[in-house]
Structures are given as C-alpha cells and as structure tokens.
C-alpha positions as CSV (number, residue, x, y, z in Angstrom):
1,X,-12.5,2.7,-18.4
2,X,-12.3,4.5,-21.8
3,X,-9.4,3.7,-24.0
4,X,-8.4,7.3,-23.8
5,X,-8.5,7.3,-20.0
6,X,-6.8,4.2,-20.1
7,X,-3.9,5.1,-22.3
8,X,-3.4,8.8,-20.2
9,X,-3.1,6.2,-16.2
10,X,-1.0,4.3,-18.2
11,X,1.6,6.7,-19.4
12,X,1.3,8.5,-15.9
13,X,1.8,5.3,-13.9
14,X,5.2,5.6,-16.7
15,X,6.0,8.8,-15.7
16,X,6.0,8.6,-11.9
17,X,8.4,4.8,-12.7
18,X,10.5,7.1,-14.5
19,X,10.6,9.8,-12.0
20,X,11.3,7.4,-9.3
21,X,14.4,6.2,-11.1
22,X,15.9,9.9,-12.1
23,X,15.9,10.3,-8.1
24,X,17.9,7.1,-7.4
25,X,20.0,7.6,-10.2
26,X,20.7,11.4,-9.1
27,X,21.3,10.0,-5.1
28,X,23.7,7.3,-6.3
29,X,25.3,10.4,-7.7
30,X,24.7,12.3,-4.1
31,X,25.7,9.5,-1.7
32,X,28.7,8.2,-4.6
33,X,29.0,5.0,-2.3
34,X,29.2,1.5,-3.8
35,X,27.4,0.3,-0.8
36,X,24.3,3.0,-1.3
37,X,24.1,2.4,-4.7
38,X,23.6,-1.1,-4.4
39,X,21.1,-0.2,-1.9
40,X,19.2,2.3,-4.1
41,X,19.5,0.1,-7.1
42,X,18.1,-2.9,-5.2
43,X,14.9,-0.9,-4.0
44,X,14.4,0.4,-7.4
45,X,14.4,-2.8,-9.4
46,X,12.0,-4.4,-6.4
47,X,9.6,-1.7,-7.2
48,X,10.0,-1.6,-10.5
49,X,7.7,-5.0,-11.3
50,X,4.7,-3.0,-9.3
51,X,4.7,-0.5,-11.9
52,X,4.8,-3.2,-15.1
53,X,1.8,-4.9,-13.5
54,X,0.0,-1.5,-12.7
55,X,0.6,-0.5,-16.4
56,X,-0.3,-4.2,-17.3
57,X,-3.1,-4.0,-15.1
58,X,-4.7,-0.7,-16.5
59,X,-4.1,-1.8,-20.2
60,X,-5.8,-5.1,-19.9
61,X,-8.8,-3.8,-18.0
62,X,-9.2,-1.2,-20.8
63,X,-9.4,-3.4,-23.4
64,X,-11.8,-5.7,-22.0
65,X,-10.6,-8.8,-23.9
66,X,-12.3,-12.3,-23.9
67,X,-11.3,-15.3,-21.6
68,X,-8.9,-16.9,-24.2
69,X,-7.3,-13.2,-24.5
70,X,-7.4,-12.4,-21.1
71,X,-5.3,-16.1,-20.3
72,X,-2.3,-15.4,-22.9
73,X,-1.9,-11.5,-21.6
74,X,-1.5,-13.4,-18.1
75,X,0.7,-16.0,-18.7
76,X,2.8,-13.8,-20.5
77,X,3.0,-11.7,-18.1
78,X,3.3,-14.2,-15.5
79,X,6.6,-15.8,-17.8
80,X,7.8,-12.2,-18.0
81,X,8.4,-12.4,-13.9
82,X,9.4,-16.1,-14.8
83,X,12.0,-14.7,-16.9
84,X,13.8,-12.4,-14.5
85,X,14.3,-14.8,-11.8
C-alpha cells in the first residue's frame, strides 16, 4: 500500500472511531441513565482497541519496516494493551 493510501485508511479508520464515540456520547445524553451510560461507555472502550490496532495495523504495513522494526512496533503495541489492564 502507498504511503498516501496508507495515511488517507488511517485517518478514515480515525474518523469512523470518532464518529462512533459522538453517538454514544449524544445517547448517554438521550437515555440520561447512569445505568445506560455505563453500558454505552463499556461497549465503546471495548471497541475502541479494534480501531488502535486497525490504525496500527494499516501504518505498519505501509511502512514496510525490517524485522528488528517490525518486533519493537509490536511489543509496543502489545505493552500498550499491557498498560490498560
């Protein structure tokens, strides 16, 4: 994939995310429930890792980097996860 193409996916894959949370912000607003926005909130951050690794996912395979590269954009994004447990 072309750098260009790459960099347009990635800021699309951003823009649906960001879409995604406007509507659960705007139907904690609708429901105004504790009980629904813990709901809403919950669904949103368990779908919010997909779209980091996606992002992640499209960027790396852009850049095309070499093994030793390729390990350290991993395991940081594998201590990233690590770190929000």
């Amino acid at each position: 994939m072309e750098q260009g193409n790459a960099v347009a996916a990635m800021a699309i894959v951003r823009f649906f995310a960001a879409t995604l949370e406007i509507i659960g912000a705007c139907l904690m607003l609708y429901f105004w429930r504790l009980n629904w926005a813990i709901k809403i909130n919950t669904f949103l951050g368990g779908i919010g890792p997909v779209f980091f690794l996606l992002a992640s996912a499209l960027g790396i395979s852009a850049a095309k980097p070499d093994p030793l590269q390729l390990f350290f954009l991993i395991s940081g994004l594998f201590l990233t996860f690590l770190g929000l447990r």
